[in-house]
Each structure stands twice: as structure tokens, then as C-alpha cells.
C-alpha positions in Angstrom: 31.5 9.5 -37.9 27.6 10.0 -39.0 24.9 7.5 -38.0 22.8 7.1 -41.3 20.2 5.3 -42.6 21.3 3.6 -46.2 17.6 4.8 -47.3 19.0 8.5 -46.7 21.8 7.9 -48.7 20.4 6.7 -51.7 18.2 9.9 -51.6 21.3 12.2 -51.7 22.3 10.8 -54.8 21.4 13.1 -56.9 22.2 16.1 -54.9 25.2 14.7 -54.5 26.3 14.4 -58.2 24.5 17.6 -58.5 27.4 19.0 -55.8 30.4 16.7 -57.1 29.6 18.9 -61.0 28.9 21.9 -59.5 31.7 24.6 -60.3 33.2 27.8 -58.8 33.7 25.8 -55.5 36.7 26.6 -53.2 39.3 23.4 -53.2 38.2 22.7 -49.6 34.6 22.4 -50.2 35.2 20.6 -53.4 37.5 17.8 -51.4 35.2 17.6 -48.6 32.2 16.6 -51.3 34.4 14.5 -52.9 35.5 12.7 -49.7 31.9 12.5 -48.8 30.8 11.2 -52.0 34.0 9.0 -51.8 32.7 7.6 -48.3 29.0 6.8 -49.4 30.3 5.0 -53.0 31.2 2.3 -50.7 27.9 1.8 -48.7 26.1 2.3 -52.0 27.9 -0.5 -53.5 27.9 -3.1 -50.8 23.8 -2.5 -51.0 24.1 -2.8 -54.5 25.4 -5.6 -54.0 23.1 -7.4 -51.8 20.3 -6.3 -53.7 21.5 -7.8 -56.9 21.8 -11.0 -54.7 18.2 -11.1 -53.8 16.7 -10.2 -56.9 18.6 -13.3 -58.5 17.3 -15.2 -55.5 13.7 -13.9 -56.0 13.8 -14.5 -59.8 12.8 -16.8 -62.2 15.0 -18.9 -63.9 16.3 -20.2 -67.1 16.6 -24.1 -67.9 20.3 -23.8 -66.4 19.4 -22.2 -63.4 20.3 -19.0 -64.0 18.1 -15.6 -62.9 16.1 -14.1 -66.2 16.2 -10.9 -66.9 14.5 -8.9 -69.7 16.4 -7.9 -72.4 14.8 -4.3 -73.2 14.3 -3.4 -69.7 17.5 -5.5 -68.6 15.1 -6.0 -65.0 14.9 -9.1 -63.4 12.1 -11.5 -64.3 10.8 -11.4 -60.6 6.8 -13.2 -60.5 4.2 -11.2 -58.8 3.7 -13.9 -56.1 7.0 -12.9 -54.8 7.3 -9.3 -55.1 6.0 -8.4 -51.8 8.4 -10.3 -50.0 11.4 -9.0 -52.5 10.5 -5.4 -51.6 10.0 -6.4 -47.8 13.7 -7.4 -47.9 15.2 -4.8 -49.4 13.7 -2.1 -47.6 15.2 -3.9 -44.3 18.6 -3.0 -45.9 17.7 0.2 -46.8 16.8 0.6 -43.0 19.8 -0.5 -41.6 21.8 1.8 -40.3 25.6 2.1 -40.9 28.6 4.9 -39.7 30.0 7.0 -42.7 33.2 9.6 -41.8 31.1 12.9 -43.1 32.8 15.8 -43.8 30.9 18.8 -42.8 29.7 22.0 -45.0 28.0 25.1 -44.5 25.0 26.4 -46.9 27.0 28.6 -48.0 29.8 26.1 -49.2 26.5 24.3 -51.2 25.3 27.3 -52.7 26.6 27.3 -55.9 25.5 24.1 -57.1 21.7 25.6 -57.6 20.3 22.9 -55.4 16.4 22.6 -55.2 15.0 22.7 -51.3 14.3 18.8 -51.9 17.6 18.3 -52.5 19.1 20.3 -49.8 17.0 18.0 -47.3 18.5 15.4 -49.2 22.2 16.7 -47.5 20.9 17.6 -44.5 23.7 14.7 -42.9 26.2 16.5 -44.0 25.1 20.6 -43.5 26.3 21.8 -40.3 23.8 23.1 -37.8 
């Protein structure tokens, strides 16, 4: 199990679905991404989640109560008075810290999914040393 910060794992996102499209892989690597991705889905959610909660809590609402949200940019209707507290609260759950089972990989296991070096230090959780 890997200590992580969910902050770290919404920055592997895109490295991740970078990895999980990536082809040419051996069957192990490709399970052990998959396993990995299939590990962080769930913290990703349960943020998601959470998230969604508070930005209904934070924004305005209709005559019935209900959050508003804008119809071309489907965001929230959040005022500007309360923004700074909204992002204060979210990025305590993006701090908090939580144990995913990571499988490890080797550089070499990564290499043919063309990552940039951003992305790379994006995966660095699960790279062995």
C-alpha cells in the first residue's frame, strides 16, 4: 500500500490515461496499469463526490432551493463572496492523504506510451526506485 496525497493523484490523470491507451505493452504491465488505474478510480470518485457536495453547498440557489448551475458552462453558480472559502475546502481534501494498493513499474515498462518528463513526475508513486 502507497501513502498518497489525493492532489498527486489527480495530477496523474492524464499520464495515466495516456498509459491505460498506450499500445505494444506486455500483458503484465498492461494489468498492473490497469489495476493502478482501477485503484485510484475509486479515490477519484469518492473526491468527486465530496466536491460536488460543497459546490452545491457553496452555490446559489433557485426559488426551490436547489444549487444553480450555468447552462453553457454547466459550473456551478458559486458568488464571489464565497469562493475563497470554497477553494479553501477543497484543497483540504485534495491534501488529505489516503493508502492506494500500487502496483509497481519500471521506466522501462512506461516507455512506450511517449510520456512527457511532466508526466513521468506525475507517476513517480508508482515507478520503482
Amino acid at each position: 500500500m502507497s501513502q498518497m496525497v489525493i492532489k498527486d493523484i489527480l495530477d496523474s490523470m492524464e499520464a495515466l490515461n495516456k498509459l491505460n491507451n498506450a499500445h505494444g505493452m506486455s500483458s503484465v504491465v498492461a494489468f498492473r496499469i490497469g489495476k493502478n488505474i482501477k485503484a485510484i478510480e475509486g479515490e477519484v470518485k469518492v473526491f468527486d463526490d465530496v466536491r460536488t457536495k460543497l459546490l452545491e453547498e457553496f452555490a446559489n440557489k433557485d426559488e426551490n432551493g436547489k444549487p444553480i448551475i450555468d447552462k453553457d458552462t454547466n459550473q456551478y453558480d458559486v458568488p464571489s463572496d464565497k469562493l475563497e472559502a470554497l477553494e479553501k475546502e477543497i484543497k483540504k481534501i485534495q491534501n488529505e492523504e489516503v493508502k492506494v494498493d500500487i502496483k509497481k513499474l519500471s521506466l522501462d515498462d512506461v516507455e512506450k506510451a511517449d510520456l512527457s518528463p511532466r508526466e513521468i513526475m506525475s507517476i513517480e508513486y508508482m515507478l520503482e526506485d
